[in-house]
N, CA, C and O atoms as a GROMACS GRO file, in nm:
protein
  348
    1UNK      N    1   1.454  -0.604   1.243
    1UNK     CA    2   1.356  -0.506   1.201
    1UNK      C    3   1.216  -0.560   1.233
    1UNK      O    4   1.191  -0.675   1.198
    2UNK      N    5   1.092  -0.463   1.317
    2UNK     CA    6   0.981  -0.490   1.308
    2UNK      C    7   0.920  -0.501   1.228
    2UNK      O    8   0.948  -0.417   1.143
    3UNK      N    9   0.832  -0.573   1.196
    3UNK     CA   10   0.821  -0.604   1.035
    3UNK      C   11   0.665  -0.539   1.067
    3UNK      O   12   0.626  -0.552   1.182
    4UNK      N   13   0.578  -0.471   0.971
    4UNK     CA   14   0.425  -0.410   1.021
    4UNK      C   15   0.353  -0.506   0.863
    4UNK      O   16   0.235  -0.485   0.834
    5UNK      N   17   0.430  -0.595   0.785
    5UNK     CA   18   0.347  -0.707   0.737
    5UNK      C   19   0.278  -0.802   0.754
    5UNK      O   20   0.322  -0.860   0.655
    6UNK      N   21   0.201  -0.874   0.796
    6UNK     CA   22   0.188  -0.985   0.853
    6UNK      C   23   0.064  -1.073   0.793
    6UNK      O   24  -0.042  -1.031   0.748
    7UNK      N   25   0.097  -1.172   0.802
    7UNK     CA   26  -0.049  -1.288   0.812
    7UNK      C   27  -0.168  -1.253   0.819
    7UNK      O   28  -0.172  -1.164   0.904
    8UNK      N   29  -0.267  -1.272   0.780
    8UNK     CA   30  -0.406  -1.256   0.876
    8UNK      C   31  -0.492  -1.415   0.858
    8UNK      O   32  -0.588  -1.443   0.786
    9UNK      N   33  -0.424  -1.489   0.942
    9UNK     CA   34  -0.521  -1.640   0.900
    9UNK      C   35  -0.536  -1.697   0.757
    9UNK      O   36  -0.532  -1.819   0.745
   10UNK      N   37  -0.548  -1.637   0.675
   10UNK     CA   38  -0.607  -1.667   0.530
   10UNK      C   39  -0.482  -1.646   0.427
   10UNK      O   40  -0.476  -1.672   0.307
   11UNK      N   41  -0.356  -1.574   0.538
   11UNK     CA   42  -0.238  -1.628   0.424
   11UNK      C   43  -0.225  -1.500   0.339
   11UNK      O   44  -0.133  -1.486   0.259
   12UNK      N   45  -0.361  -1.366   0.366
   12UNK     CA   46  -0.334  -1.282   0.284
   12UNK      C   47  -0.256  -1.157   0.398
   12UNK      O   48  -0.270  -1.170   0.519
   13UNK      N   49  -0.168  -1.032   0.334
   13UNK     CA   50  -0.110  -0.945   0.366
   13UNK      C   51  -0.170  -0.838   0.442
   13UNK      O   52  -0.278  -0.792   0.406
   14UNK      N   53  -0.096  -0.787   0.567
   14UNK     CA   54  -0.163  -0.688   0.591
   14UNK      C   55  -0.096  -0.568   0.589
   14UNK      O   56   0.007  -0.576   0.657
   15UNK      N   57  -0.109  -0.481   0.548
   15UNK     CA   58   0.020  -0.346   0.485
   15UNK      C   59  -0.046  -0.212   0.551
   15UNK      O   60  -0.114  -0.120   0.507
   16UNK      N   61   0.019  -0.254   0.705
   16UNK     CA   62  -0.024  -0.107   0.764
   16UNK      C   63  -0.009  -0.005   0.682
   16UNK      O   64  -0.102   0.071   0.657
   17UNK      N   65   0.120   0.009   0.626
   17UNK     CA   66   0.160   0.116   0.572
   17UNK      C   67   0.058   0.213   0.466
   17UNK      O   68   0.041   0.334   0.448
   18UNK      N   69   0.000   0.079   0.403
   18UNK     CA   70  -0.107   0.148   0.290
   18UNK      C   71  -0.182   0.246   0.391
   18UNK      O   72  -0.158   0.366   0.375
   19UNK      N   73  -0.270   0.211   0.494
   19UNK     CA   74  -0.329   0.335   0.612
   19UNK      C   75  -0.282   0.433   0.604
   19UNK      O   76  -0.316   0.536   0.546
   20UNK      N   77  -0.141   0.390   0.705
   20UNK     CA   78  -0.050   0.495   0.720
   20UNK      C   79  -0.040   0.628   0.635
   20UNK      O   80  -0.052   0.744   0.674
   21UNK      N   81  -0.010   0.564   0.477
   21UNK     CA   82   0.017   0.648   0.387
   21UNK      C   83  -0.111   0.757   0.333
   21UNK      O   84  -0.108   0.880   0.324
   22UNK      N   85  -0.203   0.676   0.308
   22UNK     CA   86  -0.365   0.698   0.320
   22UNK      C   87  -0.377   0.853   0.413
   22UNK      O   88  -0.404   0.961   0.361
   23UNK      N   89  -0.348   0.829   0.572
   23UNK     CA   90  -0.380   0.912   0.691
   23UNK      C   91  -0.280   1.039   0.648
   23UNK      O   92  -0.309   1.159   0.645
   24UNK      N   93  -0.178   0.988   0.621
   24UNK     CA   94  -0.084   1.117   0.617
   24UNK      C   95  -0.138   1.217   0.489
   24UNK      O   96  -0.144   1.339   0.507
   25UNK      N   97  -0.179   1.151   0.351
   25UNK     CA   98  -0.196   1.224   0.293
   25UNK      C   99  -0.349   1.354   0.320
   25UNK      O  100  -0.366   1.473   0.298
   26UNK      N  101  -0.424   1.248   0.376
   26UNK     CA  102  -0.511   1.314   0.435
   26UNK      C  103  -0.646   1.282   0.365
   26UNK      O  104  -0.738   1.364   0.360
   27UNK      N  105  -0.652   1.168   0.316
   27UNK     CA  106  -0.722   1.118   0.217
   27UNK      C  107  -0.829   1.028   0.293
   27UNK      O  108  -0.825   1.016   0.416
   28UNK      N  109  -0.923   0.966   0.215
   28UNK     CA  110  -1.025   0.894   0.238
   28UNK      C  111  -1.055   0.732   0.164
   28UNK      O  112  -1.038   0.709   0.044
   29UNK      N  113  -1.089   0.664   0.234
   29UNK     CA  114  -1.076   0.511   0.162
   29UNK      C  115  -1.163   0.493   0.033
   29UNK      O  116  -1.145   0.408  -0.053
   30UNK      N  117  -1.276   0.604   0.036
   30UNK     CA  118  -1.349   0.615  -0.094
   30UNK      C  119  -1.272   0.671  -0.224
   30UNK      O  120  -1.296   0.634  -0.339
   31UNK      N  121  -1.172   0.769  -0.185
   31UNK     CA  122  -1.078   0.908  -0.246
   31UNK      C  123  -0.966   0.768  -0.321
   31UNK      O  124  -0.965   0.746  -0.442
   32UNK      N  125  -0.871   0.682  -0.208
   32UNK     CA  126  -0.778   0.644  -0.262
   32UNK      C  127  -0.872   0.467  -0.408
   32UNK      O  128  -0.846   0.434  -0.524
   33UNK      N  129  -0.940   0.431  -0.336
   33UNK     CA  130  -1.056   0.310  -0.409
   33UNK      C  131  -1.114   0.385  -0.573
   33UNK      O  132  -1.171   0.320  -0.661
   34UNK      N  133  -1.082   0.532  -0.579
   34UNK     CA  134  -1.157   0.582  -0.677
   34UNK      C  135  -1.018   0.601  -0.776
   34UNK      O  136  -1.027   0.565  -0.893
   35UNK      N  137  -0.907   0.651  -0.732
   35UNK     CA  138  -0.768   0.608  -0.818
   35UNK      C  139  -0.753   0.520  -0.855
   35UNK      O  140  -0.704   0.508  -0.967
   36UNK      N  141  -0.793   0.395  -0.770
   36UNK     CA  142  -0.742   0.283  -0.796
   36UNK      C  143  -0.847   0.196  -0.920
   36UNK      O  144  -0.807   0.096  -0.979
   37UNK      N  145  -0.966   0.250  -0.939
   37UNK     CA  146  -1.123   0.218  -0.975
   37UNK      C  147  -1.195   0.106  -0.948
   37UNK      O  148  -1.264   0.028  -1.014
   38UNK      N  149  -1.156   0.118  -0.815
   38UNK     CA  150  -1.196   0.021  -0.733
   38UNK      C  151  -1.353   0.048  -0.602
   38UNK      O  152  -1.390   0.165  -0.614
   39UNK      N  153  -1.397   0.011  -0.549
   39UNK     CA  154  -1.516  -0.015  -0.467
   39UNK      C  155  -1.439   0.036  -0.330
   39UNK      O  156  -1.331  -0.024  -0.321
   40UNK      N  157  -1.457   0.114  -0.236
   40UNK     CA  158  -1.422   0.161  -0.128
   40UNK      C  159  -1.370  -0.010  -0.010
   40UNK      O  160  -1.271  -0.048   0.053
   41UNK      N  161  -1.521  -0.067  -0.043
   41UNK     CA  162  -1.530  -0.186   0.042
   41UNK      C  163  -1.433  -0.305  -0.003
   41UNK      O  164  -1.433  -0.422   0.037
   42UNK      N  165  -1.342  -0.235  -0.109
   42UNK     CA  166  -1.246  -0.347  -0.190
   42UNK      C  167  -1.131  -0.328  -0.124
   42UNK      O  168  -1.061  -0.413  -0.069
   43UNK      N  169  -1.111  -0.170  -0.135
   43UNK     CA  170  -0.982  -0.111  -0.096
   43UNK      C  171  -0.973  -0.115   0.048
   43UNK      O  172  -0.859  -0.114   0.092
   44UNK      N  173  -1.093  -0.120   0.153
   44UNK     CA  174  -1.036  -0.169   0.261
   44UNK      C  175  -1.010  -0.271   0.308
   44UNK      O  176  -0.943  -0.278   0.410
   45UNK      N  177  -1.058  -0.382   0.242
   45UNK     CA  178  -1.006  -0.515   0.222
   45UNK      C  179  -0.828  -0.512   0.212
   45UNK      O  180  -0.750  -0.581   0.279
   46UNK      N  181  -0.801  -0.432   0.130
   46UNK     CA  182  -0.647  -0.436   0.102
   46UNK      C  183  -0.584  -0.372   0.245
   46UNK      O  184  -0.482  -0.412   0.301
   47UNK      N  185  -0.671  -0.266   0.287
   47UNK     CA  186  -0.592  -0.204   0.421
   47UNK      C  187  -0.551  -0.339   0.530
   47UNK      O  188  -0.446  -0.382   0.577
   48UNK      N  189  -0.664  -0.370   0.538
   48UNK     CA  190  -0.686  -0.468   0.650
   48UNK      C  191  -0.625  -0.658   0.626
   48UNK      O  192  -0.621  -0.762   0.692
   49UNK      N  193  -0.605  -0.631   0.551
   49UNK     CA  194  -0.514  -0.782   0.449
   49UNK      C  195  -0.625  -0.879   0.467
   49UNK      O  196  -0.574  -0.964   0.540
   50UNK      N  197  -0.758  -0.920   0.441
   50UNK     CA  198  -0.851  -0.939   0.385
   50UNK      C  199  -0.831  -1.023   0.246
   50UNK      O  200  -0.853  -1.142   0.222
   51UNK      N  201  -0.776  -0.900   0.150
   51UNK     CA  202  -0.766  -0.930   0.019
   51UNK      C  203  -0.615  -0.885  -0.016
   51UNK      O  204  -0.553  -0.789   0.027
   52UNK      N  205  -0.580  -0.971  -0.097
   52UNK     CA  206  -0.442  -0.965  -0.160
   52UNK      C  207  -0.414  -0.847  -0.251
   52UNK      O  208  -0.455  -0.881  -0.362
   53UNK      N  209  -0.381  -0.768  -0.256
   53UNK     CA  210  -0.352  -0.654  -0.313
   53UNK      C  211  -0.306  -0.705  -0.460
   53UNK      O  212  -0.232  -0.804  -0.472
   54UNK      N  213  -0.362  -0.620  -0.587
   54UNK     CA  214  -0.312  -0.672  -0.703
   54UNK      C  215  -0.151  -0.609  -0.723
   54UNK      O  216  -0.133  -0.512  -0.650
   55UNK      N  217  -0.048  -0.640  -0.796
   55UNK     CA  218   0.066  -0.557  -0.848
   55UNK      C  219   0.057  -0.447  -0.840
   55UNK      O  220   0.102  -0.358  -0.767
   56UNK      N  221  -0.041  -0.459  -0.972
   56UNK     CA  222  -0.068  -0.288  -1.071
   56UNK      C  223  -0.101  -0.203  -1.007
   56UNK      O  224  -0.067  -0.086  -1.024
   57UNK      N  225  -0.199  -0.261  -0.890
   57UNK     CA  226  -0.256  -0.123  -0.791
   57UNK      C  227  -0.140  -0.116  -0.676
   57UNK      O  228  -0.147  -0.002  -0.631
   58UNK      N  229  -0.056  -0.173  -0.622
   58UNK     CA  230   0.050  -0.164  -0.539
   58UNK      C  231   0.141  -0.048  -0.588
   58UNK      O  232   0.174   0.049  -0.521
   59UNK      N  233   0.176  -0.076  -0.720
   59UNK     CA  234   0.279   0.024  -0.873
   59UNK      C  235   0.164   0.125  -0.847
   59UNK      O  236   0.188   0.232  -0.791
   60UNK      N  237   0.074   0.100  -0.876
   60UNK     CA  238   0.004   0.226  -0.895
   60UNK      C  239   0.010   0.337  -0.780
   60UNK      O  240   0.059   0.448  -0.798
   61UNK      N  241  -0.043   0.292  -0.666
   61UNK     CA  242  -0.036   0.355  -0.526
   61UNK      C  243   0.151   0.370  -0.462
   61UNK      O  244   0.192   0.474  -0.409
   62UNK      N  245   0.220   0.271  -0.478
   62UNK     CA  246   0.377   0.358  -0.520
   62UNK      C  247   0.393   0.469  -0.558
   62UNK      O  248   0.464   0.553  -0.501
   63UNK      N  249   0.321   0.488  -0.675
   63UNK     CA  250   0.361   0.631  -0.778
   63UNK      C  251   0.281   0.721  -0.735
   63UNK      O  252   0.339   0.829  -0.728
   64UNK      N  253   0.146   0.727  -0.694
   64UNK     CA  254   0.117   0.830  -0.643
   64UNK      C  255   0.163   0.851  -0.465
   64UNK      O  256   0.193   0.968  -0.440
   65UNK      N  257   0.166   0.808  -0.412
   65UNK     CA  258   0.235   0.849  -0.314
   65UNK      C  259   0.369   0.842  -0.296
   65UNK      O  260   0.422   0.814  -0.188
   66UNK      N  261   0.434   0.871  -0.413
   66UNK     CA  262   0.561   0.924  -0.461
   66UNK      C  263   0.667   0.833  -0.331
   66UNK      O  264   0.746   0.892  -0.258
   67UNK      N  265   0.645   0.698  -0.326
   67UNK     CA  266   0.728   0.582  -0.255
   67UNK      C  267   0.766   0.480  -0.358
   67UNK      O  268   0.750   0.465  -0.479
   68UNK      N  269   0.819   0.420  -0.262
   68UNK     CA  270   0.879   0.248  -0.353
   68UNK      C  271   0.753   0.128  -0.276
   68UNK      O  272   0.704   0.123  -0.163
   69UNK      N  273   0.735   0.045  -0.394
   69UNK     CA  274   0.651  -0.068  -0.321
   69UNK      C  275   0.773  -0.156  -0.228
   69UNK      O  276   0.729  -0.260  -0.178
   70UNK      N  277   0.924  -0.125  -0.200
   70UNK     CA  278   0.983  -0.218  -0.122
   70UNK      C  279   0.898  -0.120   0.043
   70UNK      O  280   0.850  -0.172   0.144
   71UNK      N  281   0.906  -0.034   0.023
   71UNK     CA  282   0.867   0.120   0.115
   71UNK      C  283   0.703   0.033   0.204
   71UNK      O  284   0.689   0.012   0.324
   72UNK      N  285   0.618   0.004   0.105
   72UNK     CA  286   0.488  -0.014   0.138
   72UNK      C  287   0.487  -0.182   0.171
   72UNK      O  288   0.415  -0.215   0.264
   73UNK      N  289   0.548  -0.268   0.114
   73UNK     CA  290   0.561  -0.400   0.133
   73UNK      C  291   0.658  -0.391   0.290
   73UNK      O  292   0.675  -0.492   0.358
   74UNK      N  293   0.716  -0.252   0.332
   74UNK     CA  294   0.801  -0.321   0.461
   74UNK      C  295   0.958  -0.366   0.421
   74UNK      O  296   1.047  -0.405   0.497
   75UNK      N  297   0.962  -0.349   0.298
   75UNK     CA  298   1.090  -0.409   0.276
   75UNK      C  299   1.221  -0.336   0.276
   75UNK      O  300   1.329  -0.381   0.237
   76UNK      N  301   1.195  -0.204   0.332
   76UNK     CA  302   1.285  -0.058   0.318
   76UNK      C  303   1.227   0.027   0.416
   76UNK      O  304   1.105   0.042   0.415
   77UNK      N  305   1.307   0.091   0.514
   77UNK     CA  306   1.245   0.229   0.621
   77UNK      C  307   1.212   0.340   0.502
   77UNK      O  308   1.116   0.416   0.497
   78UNK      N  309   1.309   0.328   0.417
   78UNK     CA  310   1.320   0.441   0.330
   78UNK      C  311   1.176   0.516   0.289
   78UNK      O  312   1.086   0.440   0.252
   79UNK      N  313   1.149   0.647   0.293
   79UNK     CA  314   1.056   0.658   0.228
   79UNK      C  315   1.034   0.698   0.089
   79UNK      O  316   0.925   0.692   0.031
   80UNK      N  317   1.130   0.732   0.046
   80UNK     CA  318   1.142   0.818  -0.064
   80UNK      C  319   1.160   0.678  -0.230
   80UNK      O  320   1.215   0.568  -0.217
   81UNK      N  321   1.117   0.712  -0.322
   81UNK     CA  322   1.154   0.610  -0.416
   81UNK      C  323   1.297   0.595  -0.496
   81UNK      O  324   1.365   0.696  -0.514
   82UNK      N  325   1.334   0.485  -0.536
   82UNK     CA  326   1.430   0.487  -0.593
   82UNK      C  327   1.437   0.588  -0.723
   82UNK      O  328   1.349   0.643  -0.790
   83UNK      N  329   1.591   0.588  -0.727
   83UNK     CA  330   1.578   0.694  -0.826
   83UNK      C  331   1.608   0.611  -1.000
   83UNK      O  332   1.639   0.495  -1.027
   84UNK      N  333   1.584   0.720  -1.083
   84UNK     CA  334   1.626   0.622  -1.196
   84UNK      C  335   1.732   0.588  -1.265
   84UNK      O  336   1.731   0.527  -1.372
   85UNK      N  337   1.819   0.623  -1.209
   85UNK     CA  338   1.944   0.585  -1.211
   85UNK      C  339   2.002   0.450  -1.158
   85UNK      O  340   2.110   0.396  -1.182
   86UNK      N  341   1.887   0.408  -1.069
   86UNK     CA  342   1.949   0.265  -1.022
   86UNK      C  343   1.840   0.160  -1.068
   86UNK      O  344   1.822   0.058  -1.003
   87UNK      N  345   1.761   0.192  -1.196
   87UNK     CA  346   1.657   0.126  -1.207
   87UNK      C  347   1.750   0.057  -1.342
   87UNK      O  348   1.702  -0.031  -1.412
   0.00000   0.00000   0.00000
């Protein structure tokens, strides 16, 4: 599997997918940074793996874009979230 995680020098993550997910919804880096109550210039830090993404906002951005963080971490094609039946 191609993996779209990777390194960036500094050891921190880079999670195309967060973009990805971002573009599809049709959203803006100010729009998704203001869910999160975060600084625009924070949240693209996280796009760009810059900055280490916290949990809570990973869980958080999971649930609203109705995925699994295995989904956004790369760790599943799947897009859809688990259900609760297997939780």
């Amino acid at each position: 599997m191609k993996t779209q995680m990777t390194n960036r020098g500094s050891g921190k993550m880079y999670l195309k997918r967060l973009k990805t997910l971002r573009i599809k919804a049709g959203l803006k880096q100010t729009e998704i940074a203001e869910i999160l109550g975060k600084q625009q210039t924070v949240y693209s830090r996280y796009e760009r793996g810059f900055q280490t993404i916290l949990l809570n906002f990973l869980v958080k951005l999971a649930d609203f874009y109705n995925t699994s963080t295995d989904y956004i971490l790369n760790r599943t094609n799947k897009i859809n979230p688990y259900s609760n039946d297997n939780i």
